[in-house]
NUKOLKE-398018 format. One record per residue (C-alpha): x negated, y, z negated; residue in one letter. Coordinates in nm, 2 decimals. Last residue first. Layout:
REC    east   north      up  rest
REC       X       Y       Z     A
...
//
This chain:
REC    east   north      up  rest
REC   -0.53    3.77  -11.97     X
REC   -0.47    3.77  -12.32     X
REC   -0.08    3.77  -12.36     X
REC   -0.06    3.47  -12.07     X
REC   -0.29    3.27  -12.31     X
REC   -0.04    3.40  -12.59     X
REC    0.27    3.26  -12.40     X
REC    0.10    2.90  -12.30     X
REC   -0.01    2.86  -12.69     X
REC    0.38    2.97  -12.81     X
REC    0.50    2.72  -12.52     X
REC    0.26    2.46  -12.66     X
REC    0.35    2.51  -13.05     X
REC    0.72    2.48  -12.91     X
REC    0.61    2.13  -12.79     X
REC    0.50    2.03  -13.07     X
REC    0.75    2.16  -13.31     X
REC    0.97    1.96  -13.04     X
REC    0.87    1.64  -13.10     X
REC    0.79    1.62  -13.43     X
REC    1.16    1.72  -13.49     X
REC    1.22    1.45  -13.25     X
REC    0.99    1.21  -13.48     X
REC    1.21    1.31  -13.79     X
REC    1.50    1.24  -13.61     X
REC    1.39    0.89  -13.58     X
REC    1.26    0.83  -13.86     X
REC    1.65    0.96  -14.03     X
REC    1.80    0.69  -13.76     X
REC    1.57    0.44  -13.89     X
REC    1.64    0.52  -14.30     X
REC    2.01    0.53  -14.22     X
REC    2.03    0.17  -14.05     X
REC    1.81    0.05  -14.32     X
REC    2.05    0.19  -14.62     X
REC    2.36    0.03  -14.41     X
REC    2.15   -0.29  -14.38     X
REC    2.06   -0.30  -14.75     X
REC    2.40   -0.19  -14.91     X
REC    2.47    0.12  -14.99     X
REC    2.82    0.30  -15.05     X
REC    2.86    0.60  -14.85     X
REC    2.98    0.96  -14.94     X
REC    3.23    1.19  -14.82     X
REC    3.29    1.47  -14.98     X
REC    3.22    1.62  -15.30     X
REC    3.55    1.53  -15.48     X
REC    3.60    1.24  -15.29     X
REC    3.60    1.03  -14.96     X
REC    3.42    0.68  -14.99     X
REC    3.27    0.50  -14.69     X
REC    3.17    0.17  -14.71     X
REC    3.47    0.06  -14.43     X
REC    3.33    0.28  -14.22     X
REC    2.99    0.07  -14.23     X
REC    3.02   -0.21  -13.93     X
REC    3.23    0.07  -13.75     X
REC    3.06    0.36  -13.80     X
REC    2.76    0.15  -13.68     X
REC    2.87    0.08  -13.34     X
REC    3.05    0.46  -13.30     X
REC    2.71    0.60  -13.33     X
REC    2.58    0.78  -13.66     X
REC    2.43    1.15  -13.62     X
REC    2.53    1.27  -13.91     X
REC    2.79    1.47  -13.72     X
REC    2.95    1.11  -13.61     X
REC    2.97    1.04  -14.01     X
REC    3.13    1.34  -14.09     X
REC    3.40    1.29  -13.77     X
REC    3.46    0.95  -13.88     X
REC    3.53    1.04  -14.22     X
REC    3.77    1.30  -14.12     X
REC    3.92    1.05  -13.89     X
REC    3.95    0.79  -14.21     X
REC    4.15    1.03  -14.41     X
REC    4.38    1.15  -14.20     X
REC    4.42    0.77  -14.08     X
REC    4.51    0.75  -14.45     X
REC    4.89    0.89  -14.39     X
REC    4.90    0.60  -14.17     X
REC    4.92    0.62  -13.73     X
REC    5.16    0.55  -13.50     X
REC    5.08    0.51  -13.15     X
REC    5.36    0.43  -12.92     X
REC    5.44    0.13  -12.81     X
REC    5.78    0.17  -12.67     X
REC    5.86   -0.05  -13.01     X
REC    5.67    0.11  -13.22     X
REC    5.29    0.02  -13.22     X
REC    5.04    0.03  -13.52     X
REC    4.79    0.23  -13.56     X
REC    4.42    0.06  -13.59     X
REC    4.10    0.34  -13.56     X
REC    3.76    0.26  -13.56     X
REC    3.77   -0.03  -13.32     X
REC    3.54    0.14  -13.05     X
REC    3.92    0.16  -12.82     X
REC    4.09    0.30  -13.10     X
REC    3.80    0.55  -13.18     X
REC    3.87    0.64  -12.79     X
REC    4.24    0.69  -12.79     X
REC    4.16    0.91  -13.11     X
REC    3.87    1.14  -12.91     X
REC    4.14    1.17  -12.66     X
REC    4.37    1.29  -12.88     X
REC    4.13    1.57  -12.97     X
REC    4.03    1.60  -13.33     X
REC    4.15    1.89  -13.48     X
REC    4.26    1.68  -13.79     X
REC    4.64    1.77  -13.83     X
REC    4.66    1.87  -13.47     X
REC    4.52    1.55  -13.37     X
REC    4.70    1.35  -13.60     X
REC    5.05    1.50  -13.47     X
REC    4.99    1.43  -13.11     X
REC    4.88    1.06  -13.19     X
REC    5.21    1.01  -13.34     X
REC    5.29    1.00  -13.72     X
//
């Protein structure tokens, strides 16, 4: 298929495909007036690198670990190994210290707002 016809059948922008090509995510092959043609499983492996991008992964480590990835019944799901389960323990530190963050800094809005409620 061309990259016209995996965007529409993953509602993933073309660009967004020209760039996974360009991180190494993606492989089609070339015709001969080189254009793109993607697999039946590059269905499969956009979905996968759209779930992992929403977990908050970066196109480096998608593609060290996209090749651990499993799609199934119940989604899409990772195989572990150490650095894959350290990679995901600092990125989930991480958001935890953001959250942190800004509970912190919505207490001090809520403490600025009730100051301004007293005087």
């Amino acid at each position: 298929m061309l990259i016209g016809e995996l965007a529409d059948r993953t509602g993933v922008s073309t660009r967004a495909l020209r760039h996974y090509e360009e991180r190494g995510l993606l492989v089609p092959h070339r015709d001969t007036n080189d254009y793109r043609i993607y697999a039946e499983q590059d269905v499969v492996r956009v979905a996968q690198i759209q779930t992992m991008i929403a977990a908050g992964l970066g196109t480096d480590p998608i593609r060290r670990y996209i090749d651990c990835a499993r799609t199934g019944n119940h989604g899409l799901s990772l195989e572990m190994c150490p650095d894959l389960r350290a990679e995901l323990d600092a990125l989930a530190a991480h958001l935890t210290m953001q959250q942190n963050t800004l509970e912190q800094k919505r207490e001090r809005l809520c403490a600025l707002s009730a100051d301004h409620d007293d005087s």
